[in-house]
C-alpha positions in Angstrom: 0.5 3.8 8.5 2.3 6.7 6.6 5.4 7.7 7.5 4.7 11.9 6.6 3.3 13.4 9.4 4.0 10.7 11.6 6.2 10.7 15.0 9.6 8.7 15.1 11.6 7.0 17.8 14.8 5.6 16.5 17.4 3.3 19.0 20.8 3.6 18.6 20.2 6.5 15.7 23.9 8.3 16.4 25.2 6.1 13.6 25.3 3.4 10.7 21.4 2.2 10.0 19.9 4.0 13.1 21.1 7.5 11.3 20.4 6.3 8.1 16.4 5.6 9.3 16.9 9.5 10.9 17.4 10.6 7.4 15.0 8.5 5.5 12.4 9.4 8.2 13.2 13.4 7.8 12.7 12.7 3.8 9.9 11.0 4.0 8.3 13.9 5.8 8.0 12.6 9.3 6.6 15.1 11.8 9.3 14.6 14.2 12.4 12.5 14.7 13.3 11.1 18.2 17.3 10.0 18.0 17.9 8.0 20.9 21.9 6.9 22.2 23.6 6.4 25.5 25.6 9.7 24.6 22.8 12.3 23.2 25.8 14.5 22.0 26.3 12.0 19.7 23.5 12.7 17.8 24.0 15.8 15.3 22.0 15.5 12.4 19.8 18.4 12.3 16.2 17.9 13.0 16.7 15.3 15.0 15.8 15.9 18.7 18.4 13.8 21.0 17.9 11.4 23.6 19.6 9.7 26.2 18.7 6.0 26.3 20.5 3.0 27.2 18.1 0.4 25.9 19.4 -2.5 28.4 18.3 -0.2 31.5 14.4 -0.7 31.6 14.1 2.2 33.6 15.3 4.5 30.7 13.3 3.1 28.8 9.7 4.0 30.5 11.3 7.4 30.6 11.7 7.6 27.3 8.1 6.8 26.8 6.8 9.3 29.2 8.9 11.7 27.7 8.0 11.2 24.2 4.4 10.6 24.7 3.8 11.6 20.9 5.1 8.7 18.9 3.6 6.3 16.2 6.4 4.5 15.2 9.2 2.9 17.3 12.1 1.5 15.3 14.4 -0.6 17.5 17.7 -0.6 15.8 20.6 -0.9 18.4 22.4 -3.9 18.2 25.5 -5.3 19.0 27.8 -7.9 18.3 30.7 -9.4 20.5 32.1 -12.0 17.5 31.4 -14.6 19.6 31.5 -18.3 18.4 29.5 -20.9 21.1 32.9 -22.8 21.9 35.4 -21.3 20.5 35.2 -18.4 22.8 36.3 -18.5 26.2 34.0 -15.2 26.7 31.2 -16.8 25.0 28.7 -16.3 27.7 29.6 -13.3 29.1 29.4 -12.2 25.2 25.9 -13.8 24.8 24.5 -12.1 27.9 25.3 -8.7 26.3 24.2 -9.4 23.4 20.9 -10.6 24.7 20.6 -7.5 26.8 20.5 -4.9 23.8 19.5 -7.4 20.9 16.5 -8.8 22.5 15.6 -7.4 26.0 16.4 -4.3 24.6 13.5 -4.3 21.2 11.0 -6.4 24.3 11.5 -3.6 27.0 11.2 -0.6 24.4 7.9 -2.0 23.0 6.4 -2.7 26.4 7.0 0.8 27.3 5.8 2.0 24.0 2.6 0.0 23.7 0.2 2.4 25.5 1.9 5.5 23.6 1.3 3.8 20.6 -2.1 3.0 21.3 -2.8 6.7 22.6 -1.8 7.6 19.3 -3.8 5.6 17.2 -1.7 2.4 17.0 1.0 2.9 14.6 4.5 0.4 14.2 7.3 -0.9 15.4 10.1 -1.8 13.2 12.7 -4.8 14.4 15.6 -4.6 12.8 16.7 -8.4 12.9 19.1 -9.6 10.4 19.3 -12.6 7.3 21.1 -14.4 10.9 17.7 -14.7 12.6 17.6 -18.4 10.0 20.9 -19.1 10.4 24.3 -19.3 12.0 28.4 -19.5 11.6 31.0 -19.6 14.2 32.1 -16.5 14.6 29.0 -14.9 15.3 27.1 -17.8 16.7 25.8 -15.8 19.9 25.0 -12.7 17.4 22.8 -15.2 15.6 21.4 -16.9 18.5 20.0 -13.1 19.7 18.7 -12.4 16.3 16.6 -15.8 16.2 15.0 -14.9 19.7 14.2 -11.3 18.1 12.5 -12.6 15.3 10.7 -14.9 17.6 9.8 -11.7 19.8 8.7 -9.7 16.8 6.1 -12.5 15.5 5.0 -12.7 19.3 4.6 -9.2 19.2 2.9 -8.5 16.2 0.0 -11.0 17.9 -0.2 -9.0 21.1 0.0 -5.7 19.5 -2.5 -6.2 16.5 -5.8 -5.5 19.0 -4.7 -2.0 19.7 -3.8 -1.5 15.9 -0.2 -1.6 16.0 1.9 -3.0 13.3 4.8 -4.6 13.5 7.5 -5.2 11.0 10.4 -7.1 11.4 13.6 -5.9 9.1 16.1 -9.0 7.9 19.2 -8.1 6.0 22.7 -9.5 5.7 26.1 -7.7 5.4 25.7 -3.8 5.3 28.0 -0.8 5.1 28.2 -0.3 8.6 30.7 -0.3 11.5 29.6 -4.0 12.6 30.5 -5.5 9.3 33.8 -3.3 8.2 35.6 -6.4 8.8 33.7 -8.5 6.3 34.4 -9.1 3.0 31.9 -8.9 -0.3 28.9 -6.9 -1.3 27.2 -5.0 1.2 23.8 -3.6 1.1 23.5 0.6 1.4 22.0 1.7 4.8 20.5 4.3 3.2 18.7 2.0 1.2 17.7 -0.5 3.5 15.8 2.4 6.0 14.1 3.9 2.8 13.4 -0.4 2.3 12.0 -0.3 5.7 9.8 2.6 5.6 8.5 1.7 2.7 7.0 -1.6 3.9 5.9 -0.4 6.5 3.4 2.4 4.6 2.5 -1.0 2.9 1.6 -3.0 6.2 4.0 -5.3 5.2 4.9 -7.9 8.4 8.7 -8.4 7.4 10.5 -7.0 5.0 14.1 -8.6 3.5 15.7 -6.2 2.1 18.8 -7.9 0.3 18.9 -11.3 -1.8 21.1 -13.1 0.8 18.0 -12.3 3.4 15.5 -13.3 0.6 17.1 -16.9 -0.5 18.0 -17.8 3.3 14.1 -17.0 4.1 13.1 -18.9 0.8 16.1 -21.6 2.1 13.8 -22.5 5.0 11.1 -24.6 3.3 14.0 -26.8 1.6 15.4 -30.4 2.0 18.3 -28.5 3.3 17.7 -25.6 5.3 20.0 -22.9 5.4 20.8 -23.3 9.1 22.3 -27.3 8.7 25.2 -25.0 6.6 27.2 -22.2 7.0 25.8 -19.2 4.3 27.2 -15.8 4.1 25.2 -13.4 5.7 25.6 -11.3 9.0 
């Protein structure tokens, strides 16, 4: 699909990569922009029309799609992360169910809602963003990574269901980027900015996943090797 003249529905687009697909999408020429948050306020950048949407309540959701009966490409981008190691945490559950709830029922409820829009409209996309976690794990964002794993899962499972009605689906892995979630990390980060135009860009290409940094594209290389990356401990979030 092309991205000019298409129709846009962006999760959690009030900030970090969600904004930074709002952008990409506007320069890219897309029709119109859908910016979806809990708080619609929250979403300012001009051109942009504002949604209220809490992506864990499935009811918002399928109002969101009847609402927005015009678009070809959903990109689920909310995410969050609790910093939550498996053991180590005494919260580790109650983190894991919350993380589950945006990371994963989240992308699963917005798609089912989206399907017969998308279909309506000639098929389209979806865009996952997942993460260079979804082949790997460390403590302190063990239930992070256990979400992400499931999401990639979904999006493969997706891509299956959705491919008789035309609709493609692309997952996005990446690790650290210059976002809220990872100002507490150390080392290189990749540009949002970048990583949305990344995005976009494989999708106009049909391309099923895209990896837009090198830690995402030697942990998905990593996975065919003596030593997978998930016996260790990589970098990568």
């Amino acid at each position: 699909m092309q991205i000019k003249d298409s129709v846009v529905f962006i999760t959690g687009a009030n900030r970090g990569l969600g904004l930074a697909f709002a952008k990409a999408a506007l320069a890219a020429g897309a029709r119109k922009v859908y910016g979806a948050a809990r708080d619609p306020k929250s979403i300012t950048l001009p051109g942009v029309t504002p949604v209220a949407l809490d992506v864990t309540q499935p009811a918002q959701a399928e109002a969101a799609a009847r609402a927005c009966g015009d678009v070809t490409l959903l990109i689920n981008n909310a995410g969050i992360s609790r910093g939550s190691s498996f053991l180590g945490s005494p919260d580790a559950v109650a983190a894991a169910r919350a993380e589950f709830e945006t990371n994963f029922f989240g992308p699963w409820t917005l798609a089912q809602a989206f399907a017969p829009v998308l279909a309506a409209n000639g098929g389209g996309g979806v865009i996952n963003v997942l993460s260079a976690l979804s082949w790997t794990t460390f403590p302190s964002v063990a239930t992070y990574s256990a979400t992400k794993s499931a999401a990639w899962s979904l999006s493969n499972g997706l891509r299956n269901e959705l491919a008789a009605q035309g609709t493609q689906v692309t997952s996005l892995h990446v690790g650290y980027m210059d976002t809220d979630m990872a100002a507490h990390a150390e080392g290189d980060k990749a540009s949002p900015d970048d990583v949305a135009r990344q995005a976009l860009a494989g999708v106009e290409a049909g391309q099923p996943e895209v990896l837009a940094d090198e830690v995402s594209r030697q942990l998905k290389q990593g996975l065919s090797s003596p030593t997978p990356p998930y016996a260790g401990s990589p970098r990568a979030a």
